[in-house]
VEXDREN-97743 format. One line per field, with one value per residue (C-alpha): residue number from 0; residue in one letter; x, y, z. Coordinates in nm, 2 decimals. Example, Ala and Ser with C-alpha at 12.3 -4.5 7.8 and 13.67 -1.06 7.14 Angstrom:
REM residues 2
nr = (0  1) $
rest = (A  S) $
east = (1.23  1.37) $
north = (-0.45  -0.11) $
up = (0.78  0.71) $
REM end
This chain:
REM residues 489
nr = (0  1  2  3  4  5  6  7  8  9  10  11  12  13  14  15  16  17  18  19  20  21  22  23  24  25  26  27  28  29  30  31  32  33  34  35  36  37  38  39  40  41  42  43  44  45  46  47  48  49  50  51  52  53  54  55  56  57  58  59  60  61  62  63  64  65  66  67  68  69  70  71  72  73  74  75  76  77  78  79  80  81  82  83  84  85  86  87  88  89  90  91  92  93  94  95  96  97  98  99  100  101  102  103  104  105  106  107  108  109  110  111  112  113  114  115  116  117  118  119  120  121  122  123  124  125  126  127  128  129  130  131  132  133  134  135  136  137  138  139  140  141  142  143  144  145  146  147  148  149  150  151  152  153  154  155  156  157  158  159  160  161  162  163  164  165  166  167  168  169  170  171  172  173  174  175  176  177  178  179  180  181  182  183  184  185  186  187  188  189  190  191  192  193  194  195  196  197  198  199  200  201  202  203  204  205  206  207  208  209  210  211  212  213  214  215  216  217  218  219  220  221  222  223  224  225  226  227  228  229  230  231  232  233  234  235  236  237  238  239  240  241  242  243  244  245  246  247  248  249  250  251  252  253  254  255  256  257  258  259  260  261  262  263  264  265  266  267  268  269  270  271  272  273  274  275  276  277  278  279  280  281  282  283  284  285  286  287  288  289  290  291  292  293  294  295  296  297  298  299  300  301  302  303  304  305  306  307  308  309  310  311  312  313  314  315  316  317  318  319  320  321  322  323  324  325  326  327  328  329  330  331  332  333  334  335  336  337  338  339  340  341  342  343  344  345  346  347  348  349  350  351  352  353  354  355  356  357  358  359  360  361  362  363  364  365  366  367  368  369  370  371  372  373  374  375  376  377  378  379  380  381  382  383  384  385  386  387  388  389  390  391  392  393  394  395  396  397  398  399  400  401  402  403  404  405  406  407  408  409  410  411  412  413  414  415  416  417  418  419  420  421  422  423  424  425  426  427  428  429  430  431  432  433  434  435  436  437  438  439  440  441  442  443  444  445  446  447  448  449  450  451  452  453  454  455  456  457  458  459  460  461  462  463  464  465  466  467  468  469  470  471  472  473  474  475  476  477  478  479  480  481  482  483  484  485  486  487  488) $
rest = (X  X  X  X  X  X  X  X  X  X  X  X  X  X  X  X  X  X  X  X  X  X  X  X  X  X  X  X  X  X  X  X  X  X  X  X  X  X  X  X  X  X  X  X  X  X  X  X  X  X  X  X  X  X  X  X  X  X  X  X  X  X  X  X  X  X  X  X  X  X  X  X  X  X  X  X  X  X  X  X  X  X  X  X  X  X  X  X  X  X  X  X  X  X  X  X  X  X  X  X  X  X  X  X  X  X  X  X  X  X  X  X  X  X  X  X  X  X  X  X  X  X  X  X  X  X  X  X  X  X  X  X  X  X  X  X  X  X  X  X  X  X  X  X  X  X  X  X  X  X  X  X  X  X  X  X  X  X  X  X  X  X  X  X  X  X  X  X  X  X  X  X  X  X  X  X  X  X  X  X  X  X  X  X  X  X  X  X  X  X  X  X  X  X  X  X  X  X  X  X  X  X  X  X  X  X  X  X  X  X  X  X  X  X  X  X  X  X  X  X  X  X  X  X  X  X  X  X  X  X  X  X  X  X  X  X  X  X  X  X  X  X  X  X  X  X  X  X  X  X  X  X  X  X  X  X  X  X  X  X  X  X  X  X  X  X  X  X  X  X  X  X  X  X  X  X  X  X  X  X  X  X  X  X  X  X  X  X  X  X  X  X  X  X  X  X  X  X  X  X  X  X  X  X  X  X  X  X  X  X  X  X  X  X  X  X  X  X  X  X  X  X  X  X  X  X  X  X  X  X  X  X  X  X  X  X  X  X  X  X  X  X  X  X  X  X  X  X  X  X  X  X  X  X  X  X  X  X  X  X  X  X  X  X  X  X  X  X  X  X  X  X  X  X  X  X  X  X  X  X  X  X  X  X  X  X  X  X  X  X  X  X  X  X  X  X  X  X  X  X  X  X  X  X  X  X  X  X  X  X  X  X  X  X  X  X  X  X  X  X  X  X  X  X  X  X  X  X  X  X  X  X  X  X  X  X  X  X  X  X  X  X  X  X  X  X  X  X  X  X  X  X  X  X  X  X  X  X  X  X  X  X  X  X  X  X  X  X  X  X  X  X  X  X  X  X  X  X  X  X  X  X  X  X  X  X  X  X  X) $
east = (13.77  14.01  14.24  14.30  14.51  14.86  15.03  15.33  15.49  15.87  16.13  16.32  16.67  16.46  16.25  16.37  16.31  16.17  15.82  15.63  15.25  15.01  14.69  14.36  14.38  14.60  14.87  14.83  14.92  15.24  15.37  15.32  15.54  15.75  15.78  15.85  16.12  16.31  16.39  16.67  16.64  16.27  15.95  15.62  15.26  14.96  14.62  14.29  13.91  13.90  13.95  14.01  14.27  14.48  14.46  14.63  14.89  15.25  15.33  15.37  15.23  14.85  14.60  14.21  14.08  13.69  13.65  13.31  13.22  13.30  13.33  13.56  13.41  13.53  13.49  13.24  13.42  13.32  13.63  13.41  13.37  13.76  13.80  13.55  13.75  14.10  13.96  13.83  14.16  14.36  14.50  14.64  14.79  14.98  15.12  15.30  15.38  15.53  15.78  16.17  15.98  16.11  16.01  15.72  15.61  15.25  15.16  14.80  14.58  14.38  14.01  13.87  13.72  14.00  14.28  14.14  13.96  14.23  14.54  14.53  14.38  14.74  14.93  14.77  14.87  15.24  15.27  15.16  15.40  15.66  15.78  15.92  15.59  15.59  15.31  15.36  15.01  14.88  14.59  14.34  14.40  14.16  13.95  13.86  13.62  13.55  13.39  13.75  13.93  13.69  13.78  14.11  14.19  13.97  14.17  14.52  14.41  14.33  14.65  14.87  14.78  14.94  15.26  15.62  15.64  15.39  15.50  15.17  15.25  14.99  14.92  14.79  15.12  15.22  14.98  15.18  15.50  15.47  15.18  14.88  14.91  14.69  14.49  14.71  15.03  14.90  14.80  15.18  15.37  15.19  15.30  15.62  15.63  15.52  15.75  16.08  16.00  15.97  16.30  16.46  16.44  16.45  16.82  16.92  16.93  16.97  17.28  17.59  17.85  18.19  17.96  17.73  17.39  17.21  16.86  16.96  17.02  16.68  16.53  16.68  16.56  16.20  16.07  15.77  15.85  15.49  15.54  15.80  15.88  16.12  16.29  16.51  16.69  16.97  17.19  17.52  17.76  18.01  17.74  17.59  17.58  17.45  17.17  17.08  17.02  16.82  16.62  16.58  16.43  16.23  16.10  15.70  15.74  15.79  15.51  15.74  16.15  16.14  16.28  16.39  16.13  16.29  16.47  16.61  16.75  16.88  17.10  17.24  17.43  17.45  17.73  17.85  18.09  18.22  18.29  18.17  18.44  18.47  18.44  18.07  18.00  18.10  17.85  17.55  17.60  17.71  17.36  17.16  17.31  17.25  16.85  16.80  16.85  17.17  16.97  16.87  17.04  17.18  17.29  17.49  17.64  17.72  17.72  17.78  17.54  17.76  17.37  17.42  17.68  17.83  17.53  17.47  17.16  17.09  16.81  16.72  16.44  16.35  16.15  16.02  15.81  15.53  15.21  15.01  15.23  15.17  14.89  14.98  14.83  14.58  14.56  14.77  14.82  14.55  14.22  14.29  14.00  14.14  14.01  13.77  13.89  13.59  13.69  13.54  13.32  13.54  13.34  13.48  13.38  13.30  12.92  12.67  12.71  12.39  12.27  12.43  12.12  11.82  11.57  11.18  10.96  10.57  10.48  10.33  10.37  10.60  10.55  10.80  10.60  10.70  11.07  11.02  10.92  10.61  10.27  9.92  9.67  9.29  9.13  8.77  8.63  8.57  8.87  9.11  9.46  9.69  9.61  9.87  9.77  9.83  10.09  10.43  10.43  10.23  10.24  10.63  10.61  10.57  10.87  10.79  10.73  11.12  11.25  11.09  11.22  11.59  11.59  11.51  11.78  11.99  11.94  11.87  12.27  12.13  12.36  12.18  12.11  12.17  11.82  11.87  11.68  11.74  11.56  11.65  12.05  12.05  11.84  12.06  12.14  12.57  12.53  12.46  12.16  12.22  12.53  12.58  12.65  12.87  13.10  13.05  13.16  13.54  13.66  13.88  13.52  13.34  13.62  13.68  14.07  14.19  14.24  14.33  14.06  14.32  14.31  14.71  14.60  14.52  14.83  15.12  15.48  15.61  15.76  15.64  15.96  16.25  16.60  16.68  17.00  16.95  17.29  17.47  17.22  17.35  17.14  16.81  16.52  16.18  15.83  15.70  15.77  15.95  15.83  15.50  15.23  15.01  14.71  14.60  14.39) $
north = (11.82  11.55  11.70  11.98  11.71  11.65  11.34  11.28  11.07  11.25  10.98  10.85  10.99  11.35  11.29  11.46  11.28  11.57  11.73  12.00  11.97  12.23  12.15  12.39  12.76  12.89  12.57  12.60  12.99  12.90  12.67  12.88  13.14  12.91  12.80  13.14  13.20  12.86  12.58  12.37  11.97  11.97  11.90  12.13  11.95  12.13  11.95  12.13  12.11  12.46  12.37  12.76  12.73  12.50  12.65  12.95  12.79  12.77  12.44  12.19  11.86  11.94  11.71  11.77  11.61  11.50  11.50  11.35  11.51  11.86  11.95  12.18  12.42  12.39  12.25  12.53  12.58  12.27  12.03  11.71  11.78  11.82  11.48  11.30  11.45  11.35  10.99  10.94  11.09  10.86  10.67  10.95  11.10  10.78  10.75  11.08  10.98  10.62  10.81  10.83  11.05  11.02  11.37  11.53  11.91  11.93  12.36  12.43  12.73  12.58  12.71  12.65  12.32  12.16  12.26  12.14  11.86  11.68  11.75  11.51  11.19  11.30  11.30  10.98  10.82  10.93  10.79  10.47  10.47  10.52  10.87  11.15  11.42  11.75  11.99  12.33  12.49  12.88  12.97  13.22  13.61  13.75  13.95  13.58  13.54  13.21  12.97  12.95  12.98  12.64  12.42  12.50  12.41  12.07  12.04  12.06  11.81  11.58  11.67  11.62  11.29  11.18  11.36  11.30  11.69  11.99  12.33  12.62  12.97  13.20  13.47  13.73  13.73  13.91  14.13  14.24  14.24  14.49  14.60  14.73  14.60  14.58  14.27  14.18  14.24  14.04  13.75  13.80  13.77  13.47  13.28  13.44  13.27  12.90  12.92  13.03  12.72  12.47  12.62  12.65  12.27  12.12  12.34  12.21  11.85  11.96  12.22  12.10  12.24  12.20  12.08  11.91  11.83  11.52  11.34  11.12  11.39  11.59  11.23  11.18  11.54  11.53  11.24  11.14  11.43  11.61  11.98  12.17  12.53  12.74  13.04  13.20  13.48  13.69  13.97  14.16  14.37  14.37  14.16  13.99  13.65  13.75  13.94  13.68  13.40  13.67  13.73  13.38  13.31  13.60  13.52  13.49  13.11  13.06  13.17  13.27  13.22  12.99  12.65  12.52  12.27  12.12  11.74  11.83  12.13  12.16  12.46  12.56  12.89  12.99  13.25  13.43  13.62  13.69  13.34  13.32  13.27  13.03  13.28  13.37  12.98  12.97  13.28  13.09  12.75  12.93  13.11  12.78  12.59  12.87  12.86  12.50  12.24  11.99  11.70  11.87  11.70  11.99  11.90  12.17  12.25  12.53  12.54  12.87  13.06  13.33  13.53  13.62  13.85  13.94  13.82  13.52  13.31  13.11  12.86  12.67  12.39  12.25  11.98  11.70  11.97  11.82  11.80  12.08  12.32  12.23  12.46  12.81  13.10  13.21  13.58  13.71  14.07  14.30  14.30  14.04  13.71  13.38  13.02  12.95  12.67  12.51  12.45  12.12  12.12  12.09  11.82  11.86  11.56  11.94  11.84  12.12  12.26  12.18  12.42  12.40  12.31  12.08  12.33  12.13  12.33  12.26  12.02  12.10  12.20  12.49  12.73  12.95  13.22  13.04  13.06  13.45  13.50  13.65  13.65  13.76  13.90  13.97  14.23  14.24  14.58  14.73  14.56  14.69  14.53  14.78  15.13  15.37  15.59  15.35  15.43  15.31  15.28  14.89  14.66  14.47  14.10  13.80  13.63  13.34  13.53  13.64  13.33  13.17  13.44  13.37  13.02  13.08  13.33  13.07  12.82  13.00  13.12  13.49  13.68  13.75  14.15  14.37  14.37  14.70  14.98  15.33  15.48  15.23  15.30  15.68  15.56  15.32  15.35  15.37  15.63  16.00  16.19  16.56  16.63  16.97  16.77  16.57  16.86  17.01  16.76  16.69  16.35  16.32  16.35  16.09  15.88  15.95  15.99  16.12  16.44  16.70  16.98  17.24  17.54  17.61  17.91  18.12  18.03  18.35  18.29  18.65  18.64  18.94  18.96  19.22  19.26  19.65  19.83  19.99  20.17  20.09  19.76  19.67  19.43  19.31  19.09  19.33  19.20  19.51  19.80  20.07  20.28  20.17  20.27  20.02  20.20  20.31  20.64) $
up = (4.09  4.11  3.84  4.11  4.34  4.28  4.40  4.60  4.39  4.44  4.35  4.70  4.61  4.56  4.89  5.22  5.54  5.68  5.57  5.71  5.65  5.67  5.74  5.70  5.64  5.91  5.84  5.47  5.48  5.71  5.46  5.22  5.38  5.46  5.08  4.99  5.26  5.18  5.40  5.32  5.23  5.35  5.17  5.17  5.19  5.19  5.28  5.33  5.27  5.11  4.73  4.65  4.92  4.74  4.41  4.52  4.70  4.54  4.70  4.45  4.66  4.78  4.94  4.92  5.23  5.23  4.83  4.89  5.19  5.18  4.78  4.83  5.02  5.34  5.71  5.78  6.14  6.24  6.37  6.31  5.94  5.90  6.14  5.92  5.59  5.69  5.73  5.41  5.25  5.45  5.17  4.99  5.36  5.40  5.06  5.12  5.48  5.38  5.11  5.30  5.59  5.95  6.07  6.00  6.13  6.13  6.15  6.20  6.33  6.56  6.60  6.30  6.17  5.89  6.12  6.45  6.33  6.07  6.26  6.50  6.21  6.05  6.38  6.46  6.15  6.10  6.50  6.40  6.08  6.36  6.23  6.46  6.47  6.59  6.60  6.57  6.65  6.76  6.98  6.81  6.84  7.15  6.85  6.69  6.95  7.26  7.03  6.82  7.12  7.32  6.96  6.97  7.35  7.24  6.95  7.16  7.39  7.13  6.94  7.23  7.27  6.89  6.88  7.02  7.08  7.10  7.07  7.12  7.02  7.17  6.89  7.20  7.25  6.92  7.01  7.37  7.16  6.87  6.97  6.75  6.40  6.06  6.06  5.74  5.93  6.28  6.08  5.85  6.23  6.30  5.99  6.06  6.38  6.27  6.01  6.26  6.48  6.15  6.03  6.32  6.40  6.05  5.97  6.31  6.11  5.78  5.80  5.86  6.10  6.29  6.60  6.42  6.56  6.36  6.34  6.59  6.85  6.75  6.80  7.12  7.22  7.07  7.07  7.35  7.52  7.56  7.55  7.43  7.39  7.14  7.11  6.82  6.77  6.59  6.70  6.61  6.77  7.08  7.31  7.00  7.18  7.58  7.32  7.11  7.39  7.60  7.31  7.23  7.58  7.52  7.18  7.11  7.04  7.42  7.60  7.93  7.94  8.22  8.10  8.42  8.44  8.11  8.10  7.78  7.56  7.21  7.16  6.78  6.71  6.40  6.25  5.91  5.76  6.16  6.32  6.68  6.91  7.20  7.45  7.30  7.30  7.66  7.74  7.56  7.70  8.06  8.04  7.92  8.20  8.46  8.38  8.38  8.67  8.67  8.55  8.24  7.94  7.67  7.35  7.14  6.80  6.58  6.22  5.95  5.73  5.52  5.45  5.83  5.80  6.13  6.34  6.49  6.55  6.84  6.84  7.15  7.20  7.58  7.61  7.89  8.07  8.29  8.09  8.22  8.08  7.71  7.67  7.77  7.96  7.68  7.73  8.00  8.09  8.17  7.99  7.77  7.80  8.01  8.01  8.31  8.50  8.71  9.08  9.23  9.50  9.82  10.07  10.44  10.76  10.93  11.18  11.24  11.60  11.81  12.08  12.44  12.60  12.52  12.42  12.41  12.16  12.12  11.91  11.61  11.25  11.14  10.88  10.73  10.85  11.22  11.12  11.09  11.39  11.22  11.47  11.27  11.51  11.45  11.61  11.65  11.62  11.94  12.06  12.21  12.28  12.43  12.58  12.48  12.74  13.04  13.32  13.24  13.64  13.65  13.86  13.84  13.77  13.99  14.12  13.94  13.59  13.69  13.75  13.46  13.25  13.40  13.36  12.95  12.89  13.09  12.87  12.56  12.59  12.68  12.94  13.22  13.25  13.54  13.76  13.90  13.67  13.61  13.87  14.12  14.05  14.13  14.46  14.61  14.93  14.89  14.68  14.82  14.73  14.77  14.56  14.81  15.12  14.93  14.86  15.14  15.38  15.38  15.26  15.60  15.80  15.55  15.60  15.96  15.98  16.33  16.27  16.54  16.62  16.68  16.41  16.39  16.14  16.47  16.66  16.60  16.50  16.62  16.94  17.21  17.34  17.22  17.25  17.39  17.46  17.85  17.89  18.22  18.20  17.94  17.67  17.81  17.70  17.72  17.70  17.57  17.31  17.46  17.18  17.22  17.49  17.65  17.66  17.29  17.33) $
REM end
């Protein structure tokens, strides 16, 4: 079983000072990819539990962590296995770590047990060798189900606490991107992914170009500074750059483009065949600038790839974020499961209100029937306790009974109710009882207004005096009708 592992026993001239480590099934399959797709100046290392794993993985260098304890046959989804593994193949995981490395990129799905459970014993131990480490980690798909997704925010935690930088790629996020793909394909992007943020840093360092960006400014960008996000992108055409750095912000490596919370950024463009110009620098670095706050230190460069043709890729790291933002929103968007977070018990100084009034109850012992306001009677036979057919009319109570009675609403709270009753308030005396004489009966009479008795209906406005012509007499005033007799027969 032995034979199976092959040591890292490159010659230092040979050895890059950067290596990418994959660690359990999910790292080992990124690396992989990333094998196939071709980094430049950086060396692959697989390590995992799984011996069937390893054998079909093209990387030359492989570790088999927990010989002894796991045979080869896996964690069994159990991080603790994969801790206890990674321990007892320390020796071997140092040997490789102590050869020319300054930068290490640990990828791992976490989740499951090797990945969860060894990536942090490695992180540990390349921190304490005083090497640059960054973890490039993803969250499970929604479909792998809560027990992968509670070991992999464990594992995080854990992880964050041995690494200079921590970049999470939420894989639900793949998902909202393009949408419904084949398991094979959903699993394909996510390697795709790991493998775009590895790259992406480590050609930062290991390409050259006429703005060179180094170790030492990777270093100075990276290092201690908690959790990071990245996004990359390529475009071509007239608006090729304002394109690609949208993209980039938009990419699924960051988990939202907001990077002004960032104390430092680390911008490459990359360009073919077609050089980029200074005016598409400007528009990059312009847009950078304009999404992050004035403190915020950004270090640029630009280098050329011919294989890009006329695009241009822009990669862009920001780092320094404050630490609750290391772990992303797990499953955002409608429908999709999110973490519960448990809300603590909020105590206030806030005292019980006591009642107004003194209220003096009997002594005795309370029962919850007591608190019902529940009363049990027994009734004898033959007994009889109320007669429904007594007259409503009895005798009213005493006016003690109605004092008492007033004094306990008073200090029970109780408004005090109106004494007067139904019948009593269409009696009362201010009030009139025949509706008739009420409308009968003029309001200036009820209200006695001085009002004179004289009817002026009867008196006559016509005058019984005319105006007749009488010849020699000229115009006279007549009290009668000429035309008229007196005496009607």
């Amino acid at each position: 079983m032995n034979d199976e592992i092959i040591n890292f026993e490159l010659p230092v001239e040979r050895s890059s000072i950067i290596k990418v480590i994959g660690v359990g099934g999910g790292g080992g399959n990124a690396v992989n990819y990333m094998h196939r797709l071709g980094i430049k100046d950086v060396n692959f290392v697989v390590c995992n539990t799984d011996l069937q794993a390893l054998r079909n993985s093209p990387v030359g260098v492989k570790i088999q962590l927990g010989t002894t304890l796991t045979e080869g046959r896996g964690a069994g989804n159990n991080p603790e296995t994969g801790r206890k593994a990674a321990l007892e193949s320390m020796e071997e995981i140092q040997s490789i770590l102590a050869s020319n490395t300054k930068m290490i990129f640990i990828t791992a799905g976490m989740g499951g047990g090797t990945g969860t459970g060894a990536s942090p014993v490695i992180a540990k131990a390349a921190k304490e060798m005083d090497i640059l480490t960054v973890a490039i980690v993803t969250i499970p798909f929604p479909f792998e189900g809560p027990v992968r997704l509670e070991q992999a925010i464990k594992g995080i935690n854990e992880l964050r606490q041995y690494v200079d930088s921590l970049l999470v790629i939420n894989n639900g996020r793949l998902r909202e991107i393009y949408g419904d793909l084949r398991i094979s394909d959903a699993f394909a992007r996510a390697d795709d992914v790991l493998a775009t943020a590895a790259k992406g840093i480590a050609e930062i360092i290991t390409v050259p170009g006429y703005v060179n960006v180094d170790f030492a400014d990777v270093h100075t960008v990276m290092a201690n500074s908690g959790a990071a996000i990245m996004g990359s992108a390529q475009a071509s055409g007239p608006e090729r750059a304002i394109t690609a750095i949208r993209q980039a912000l938009n990419s699924p490596l960051l988990n939202n483009n907001d990077i002004k919370g960032a104390k430092n950024v680390l911008l490459n463009i990359t360009s073919g065949t077609d050089e980029v110009t200074m005016d598409e620098v400007g528009i990059i670095t312009d847009f950078v600038t304009s999404s992050v706050t004035r403190k915020t230190n950004i270090i640029w460069g630009t280098c050329n790839d011919p294989s890009l043709g006329d695009r241009i890729s822009v990669t862009i790291i920001a780092t320094g974020f404050e630490a609750s933002s290391a772990i992303p929103e797990l499953y955002s968007k409608s429908g999709r499961p999110t973490t519960r977070v448990p809300v603590p018990d909020i105590k206030t100084n806030a005292k019980p209100v006591g009642p107004a009034f003194e209220v003096t109850r009997p002594a005795g012992d309370e029962t919850p029937d007591d608190l019902l306001n529940i009363t049990e009677h027994t009734v004898e036979p033959g007994e009889r306790q109320y007669d429904l057919f007594e007259s409503l009319n009895n005798d009213p109570p005493s006016d003690q009974a109605k004092q008492r009675k007033k004094t306990s609403d008073t200090a029970s709270g109780v408004p005090e109710k109106s004494s007067v009753s139904r019948q009593e308030g269409v009696a009362r005396p201010d009030q009139p009882e025949d509706i008739d004489a009420l409308e009968n009966e003029p309001a200036f009479v009820r209200k006695k207004l001085p009002i004179s008795p004289r009817k002026y209906s009867r008196d006559s406005q016509i005058s019984r005096f005319t105006i007749a012509d009488e010849g020699s007499d000229g115009i006279v005033l007549r009290p009668d009708n000429p035309y008229l007799h007196d005496n009607v027969d």
